[in-house]
C-alpha positions in Angstrom: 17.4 -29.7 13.4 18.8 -28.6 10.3 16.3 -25.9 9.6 17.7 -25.1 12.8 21.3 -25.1 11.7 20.8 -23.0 8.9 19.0 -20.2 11.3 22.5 -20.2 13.7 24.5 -19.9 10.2 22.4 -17.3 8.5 23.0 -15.3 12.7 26.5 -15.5 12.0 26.7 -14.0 8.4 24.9 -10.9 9.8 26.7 -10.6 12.7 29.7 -10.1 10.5 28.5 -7.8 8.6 27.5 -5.1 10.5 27.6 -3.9 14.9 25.0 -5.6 16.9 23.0 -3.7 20.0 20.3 -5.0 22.3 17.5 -2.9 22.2 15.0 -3.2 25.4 10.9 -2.7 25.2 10.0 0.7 25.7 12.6 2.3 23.9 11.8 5.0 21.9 14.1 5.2 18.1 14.3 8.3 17.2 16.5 10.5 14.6 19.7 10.0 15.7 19.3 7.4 17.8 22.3 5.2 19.7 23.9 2.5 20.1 22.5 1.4 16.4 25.1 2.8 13.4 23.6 4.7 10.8 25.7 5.5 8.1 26.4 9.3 7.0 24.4 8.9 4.0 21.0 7.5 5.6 18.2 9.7 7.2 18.9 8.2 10.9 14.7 8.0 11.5 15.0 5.6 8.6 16.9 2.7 10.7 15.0 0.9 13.1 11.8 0.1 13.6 9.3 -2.4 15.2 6.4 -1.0 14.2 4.9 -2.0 10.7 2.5 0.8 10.7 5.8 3.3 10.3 7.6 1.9 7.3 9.1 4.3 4.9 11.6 2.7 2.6 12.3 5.4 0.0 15.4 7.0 1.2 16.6 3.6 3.5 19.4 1.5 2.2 19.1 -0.6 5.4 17.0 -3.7 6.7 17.0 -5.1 10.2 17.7 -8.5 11.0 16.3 -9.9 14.3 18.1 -12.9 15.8 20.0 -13.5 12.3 16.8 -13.5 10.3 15.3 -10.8 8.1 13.2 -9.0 10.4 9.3 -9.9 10.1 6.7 -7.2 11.0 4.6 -7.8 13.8 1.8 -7.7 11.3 2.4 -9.6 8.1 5.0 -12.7 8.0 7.0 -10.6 5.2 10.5 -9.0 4.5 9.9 -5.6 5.8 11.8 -2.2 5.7 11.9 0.0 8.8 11.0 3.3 10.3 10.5 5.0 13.7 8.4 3.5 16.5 8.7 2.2 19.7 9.9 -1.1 20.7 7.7 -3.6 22.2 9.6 -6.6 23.5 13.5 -7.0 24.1 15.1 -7.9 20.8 18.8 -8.0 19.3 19.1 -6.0 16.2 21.4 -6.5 13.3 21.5 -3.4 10.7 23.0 -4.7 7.1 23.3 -3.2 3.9 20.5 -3.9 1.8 22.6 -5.1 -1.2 23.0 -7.9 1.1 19.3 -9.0 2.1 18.7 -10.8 -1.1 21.8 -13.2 -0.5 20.2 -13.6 3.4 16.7 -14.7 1.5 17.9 -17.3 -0.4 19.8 -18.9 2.7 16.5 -18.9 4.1 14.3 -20.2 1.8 16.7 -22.9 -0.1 14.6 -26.1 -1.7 11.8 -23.8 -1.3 10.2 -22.6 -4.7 10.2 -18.9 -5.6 7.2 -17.1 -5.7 5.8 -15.9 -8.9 5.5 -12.5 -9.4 1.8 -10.8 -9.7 -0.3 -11.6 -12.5 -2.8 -8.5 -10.8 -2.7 -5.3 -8.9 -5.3 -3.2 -7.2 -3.6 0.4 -7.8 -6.1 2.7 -5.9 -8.1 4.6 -5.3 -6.7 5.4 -1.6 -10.0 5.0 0.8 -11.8 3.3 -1.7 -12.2 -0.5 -0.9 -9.2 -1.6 -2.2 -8.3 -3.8 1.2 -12.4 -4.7 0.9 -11.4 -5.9 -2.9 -8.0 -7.1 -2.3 -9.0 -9.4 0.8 -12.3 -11.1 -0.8 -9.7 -11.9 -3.6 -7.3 -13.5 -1.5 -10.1 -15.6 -0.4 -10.8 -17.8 -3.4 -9.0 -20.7 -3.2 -7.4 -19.7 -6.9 -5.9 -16.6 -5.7 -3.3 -15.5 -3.6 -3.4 -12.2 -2.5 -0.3 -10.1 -0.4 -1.9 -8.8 2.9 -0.3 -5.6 3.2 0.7 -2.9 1.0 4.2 -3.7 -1.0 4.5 0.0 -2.1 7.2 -1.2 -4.9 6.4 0.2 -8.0 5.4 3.9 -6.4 9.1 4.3 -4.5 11.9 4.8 -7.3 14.3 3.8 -4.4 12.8 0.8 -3.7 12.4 0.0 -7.4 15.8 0.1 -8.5 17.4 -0.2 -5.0 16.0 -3.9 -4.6 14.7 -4.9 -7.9 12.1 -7.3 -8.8 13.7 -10.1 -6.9 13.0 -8.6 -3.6 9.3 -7.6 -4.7 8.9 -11.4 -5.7 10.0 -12.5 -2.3 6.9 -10.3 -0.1 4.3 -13.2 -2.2 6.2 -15.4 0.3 2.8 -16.9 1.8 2.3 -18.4 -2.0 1.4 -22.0 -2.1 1.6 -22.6 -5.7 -1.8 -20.8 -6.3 -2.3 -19.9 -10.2 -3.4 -16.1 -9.5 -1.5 -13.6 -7.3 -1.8 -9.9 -6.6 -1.6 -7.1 -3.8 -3.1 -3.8 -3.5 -1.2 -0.5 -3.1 -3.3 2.2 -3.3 -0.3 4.8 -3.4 0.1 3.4 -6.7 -2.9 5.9 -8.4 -1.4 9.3 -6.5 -0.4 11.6 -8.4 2.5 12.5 -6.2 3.9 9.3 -7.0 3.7 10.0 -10.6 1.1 7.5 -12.5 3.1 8.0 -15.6 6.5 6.3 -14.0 4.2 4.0 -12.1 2.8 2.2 -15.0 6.3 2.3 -17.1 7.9 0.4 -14.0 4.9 -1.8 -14.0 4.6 -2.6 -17.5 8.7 -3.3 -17.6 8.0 -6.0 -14.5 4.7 -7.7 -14.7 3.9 -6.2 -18.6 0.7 -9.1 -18.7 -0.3 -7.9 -15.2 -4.3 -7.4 -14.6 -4.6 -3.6 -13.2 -8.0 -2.9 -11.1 -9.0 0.6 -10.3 -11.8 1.9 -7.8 -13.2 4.9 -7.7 -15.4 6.7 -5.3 -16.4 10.4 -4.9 -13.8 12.0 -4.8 -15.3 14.8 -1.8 -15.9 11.6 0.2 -12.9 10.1 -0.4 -11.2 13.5 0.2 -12.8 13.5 3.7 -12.2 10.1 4.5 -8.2 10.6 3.7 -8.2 13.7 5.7 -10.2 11.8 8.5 -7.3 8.9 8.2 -4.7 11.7 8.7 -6.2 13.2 11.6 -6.6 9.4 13.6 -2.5 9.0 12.7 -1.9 12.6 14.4 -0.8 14.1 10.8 -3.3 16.3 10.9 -4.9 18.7 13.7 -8.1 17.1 15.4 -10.2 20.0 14.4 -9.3 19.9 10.9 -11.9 20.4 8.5 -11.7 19.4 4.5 -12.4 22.9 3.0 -10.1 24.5 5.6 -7.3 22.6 4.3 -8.0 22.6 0.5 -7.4 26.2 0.9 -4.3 26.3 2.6 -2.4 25.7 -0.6 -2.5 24.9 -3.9 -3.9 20.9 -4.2 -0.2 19.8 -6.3 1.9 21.1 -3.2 0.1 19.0 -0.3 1.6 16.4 -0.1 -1.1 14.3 1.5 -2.8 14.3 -1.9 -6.8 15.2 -0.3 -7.6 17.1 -3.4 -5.2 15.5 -6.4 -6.2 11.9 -5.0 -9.4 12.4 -6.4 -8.2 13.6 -9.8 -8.9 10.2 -11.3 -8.9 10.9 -14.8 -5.3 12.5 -14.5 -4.1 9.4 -12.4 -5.1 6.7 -14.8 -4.0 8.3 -18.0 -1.1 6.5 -18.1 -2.5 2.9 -17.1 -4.4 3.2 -19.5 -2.4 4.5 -22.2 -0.2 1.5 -21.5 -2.4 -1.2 -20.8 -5.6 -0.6 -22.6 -8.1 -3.7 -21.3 -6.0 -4.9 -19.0 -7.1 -2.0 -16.6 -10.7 -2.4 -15.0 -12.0 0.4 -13.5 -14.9 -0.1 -11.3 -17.0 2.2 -9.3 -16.9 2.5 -5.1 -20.9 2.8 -5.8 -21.0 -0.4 -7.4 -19.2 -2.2 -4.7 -21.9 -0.8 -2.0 -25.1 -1.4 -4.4 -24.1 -4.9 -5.6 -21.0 -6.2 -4.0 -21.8 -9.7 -5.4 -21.6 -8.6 -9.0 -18.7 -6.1 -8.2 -16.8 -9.1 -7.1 -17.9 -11.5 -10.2 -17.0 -8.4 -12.6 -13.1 -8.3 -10.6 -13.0 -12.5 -10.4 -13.2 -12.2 -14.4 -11.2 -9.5 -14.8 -8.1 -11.3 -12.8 -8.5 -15.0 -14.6 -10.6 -17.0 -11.6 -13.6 -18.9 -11.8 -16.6 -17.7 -11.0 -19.0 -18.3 -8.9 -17.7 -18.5 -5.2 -19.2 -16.2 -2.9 -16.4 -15.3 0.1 -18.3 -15.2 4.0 -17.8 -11.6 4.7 -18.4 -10.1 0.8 -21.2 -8.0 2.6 -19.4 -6.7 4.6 -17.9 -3.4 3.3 -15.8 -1.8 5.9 -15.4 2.0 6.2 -12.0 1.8 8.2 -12.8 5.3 9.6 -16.5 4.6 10.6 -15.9 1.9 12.9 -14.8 1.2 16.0 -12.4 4.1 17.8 -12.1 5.4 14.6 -15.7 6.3 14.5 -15.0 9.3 16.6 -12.8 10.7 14.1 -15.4 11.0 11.3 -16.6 14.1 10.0 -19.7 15.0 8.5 -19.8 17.7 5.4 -22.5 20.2 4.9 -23.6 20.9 1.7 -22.4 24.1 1.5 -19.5 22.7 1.9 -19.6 20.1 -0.4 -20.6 22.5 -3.3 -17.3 24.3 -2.9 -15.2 21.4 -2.8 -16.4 19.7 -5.6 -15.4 22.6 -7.8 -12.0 21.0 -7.4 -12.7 18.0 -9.3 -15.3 19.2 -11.7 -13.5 19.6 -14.6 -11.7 16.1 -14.0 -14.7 14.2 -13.7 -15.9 15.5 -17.2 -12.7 14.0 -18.6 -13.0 11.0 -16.3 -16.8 10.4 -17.8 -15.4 10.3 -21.5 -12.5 8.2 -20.3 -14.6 5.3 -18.7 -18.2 5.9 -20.7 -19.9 6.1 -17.2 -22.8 8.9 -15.8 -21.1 10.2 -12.7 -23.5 12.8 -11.7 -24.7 11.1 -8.9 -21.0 12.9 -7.2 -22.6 15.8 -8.1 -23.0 17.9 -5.0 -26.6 18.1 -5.3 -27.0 14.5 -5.2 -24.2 13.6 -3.2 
């Protein structure tokens, strides 16, 4: 009952503080969109959302409530930001300024111990096993792991906009375990800017663990470009040389080519935080995923030893399932011209991590 109280009280607050609309399932929010207020100074597609898959907080300063609480993602039980999408059931919507979620959180969650903030994070590579990595993790009983992609350090908005409180508060599934991490893969693009990535970092969590994984960078190239195409970002017919032509690999923003320029990306982790950054190899995962796992349990602090139920099972998101019709095969023509866009960075990477990687060669690729 008083748990109950305390919902109808936290209602009221938001009602207060900003209009409140019904919105009914089926309706699509789009730029623009009416009866819910978006101030002058927000991107209107930025307001509402139900959909978790369409988050983008980097130019939002507003968070949805839904029936006075902070509105959870269909997906992860988790203090989420909002996008466009489609609703999919009838809901009433509150829209409040952020500066005000944090004081909504702790009416929630009062007598209830904080979260601690990550003592690990799995930075990247994007398509490289990082949810494989970051879910075996989550499985030990030492570990907590976040399951979904926090995106905090890689958005400057979301950085300095809701601080390190708010990042503490997504570990919300925490039950006092002594180990806990997420993965963002965004983290490691080089759109995002590695160098201001690990300074933000290193000024939150500066005894955080950092885990890298890298994998060819053609096939990861391809299976990024293959993830585009199944979210309709990218024309079906698409193929990976065709669009490393089309411009220069620092102005696409979808980051196929400069994705894969590992050595570039992890300068600055490891400038800043020398052996606290593992870097392991996709090929190591798919060989021996068993000693991969050991080599990342020690890495993070947990003990060894314990084998998770599905550590065999490395999934290729984009090879399974519906997605399997999206997948696209590369000649090797084709792969010879495209790996002259990372050669030069894989030399560097070589020196940088004392590892062979000729077997990304084209030839033996």
């Amino acid at each position: 009952m008083a748990a109950a109280a305390q919902h109808d009280d936290v209602g009221r607050v938001v009602e207060q503080l900003h209009e409140v609309a019904w919105l009914n399932a089926g309706t699509v929010l789009s730029p623009g969109f009416g009866p819910v207020p978006c101030p002058a100074s927000t991107r209107p597609e930025l307001c509402i959302s139900e959909r978790a898959d369409a988050f983008d907080l980097d130019d939002s300063p507003l968070v949805a409530t839904h029936s006075g609480r902070l509105l959870r993602s269909r997906a992860h039980d988790s203090t989420v930001p909002l996008g466009t999408g489609t609703v999919k059931q009838n809901f009433r919507i509150s829209l409040i300024p952020v500066s005000r979620t944090m004081d909504l959180l702790r009416s929630q969650n009062k007598g209830v111990t904080s979260p601690p903030l990550p003592t690990f994070l799995i930075i990247g590579a994007q398509k490289s096993a990082t949810r494989w990595l970051r879910q075996n993790l989550g499985a030990h009983a030492e570990i907590y792991t976040s399951p979904y992609e926090i995106a905090f350090f890689n958005s400057p908005k979301r950085f300095e906009t809701l601080g390190a409180e708010w990042y503490r508060a997504q570990f919300d599934g925490w039950n006092g375990e002594a180990i806990v991490g997420e993965a963002t893969p965004g983290y490691m693009m080089l759109r995002h800017e590695p160098s201001a990535v690990a300074d933000r970092i290193k000024r939150t969590v500066p005894d955080a663990r950092l885990i890298s994984i890298l994998r060819n960078p053609v096939d990861r190239a391809n299976s990024a470009m293959v993830h585009h195409i199944k979210h309709e970002r990218l024309h079906p017919r698409s193929t990976l040389l065709d669009m490393t032509r089309r411009k220069p690999p620092e102005d696409d923003k979808l980051g196929l080519v400069a994705g894969g320029w590992y050595a570039a990306s992890l300068e600055p982790f490891r400038r800043r935080f020398g052996d606290q950054l593992l870097v392991m190899l996709h090929d190591d995962i798919r060989d021996d995923p068993r000693g991969a796992y050991e080599l990342a349990l020690r890495h993070v602090g947990a003990t060894p030893g314990f084998v998770p139920p599905e550590l065999e099972e490395l999934v290729y998101s984009n090879q399974q399932g519906e997605s399997a019709r999206w997948k696209r095969d590369i000649s090797p023509q084709d792969r010879q011209a495209l790996y002259r866009y990372f050669r030069d960075d894989l030399r560097e990477l070589e020196q940088m991590i004392g590892r062979d990687l000729s077997m990304w060669g084209p030839a033996r690729s």
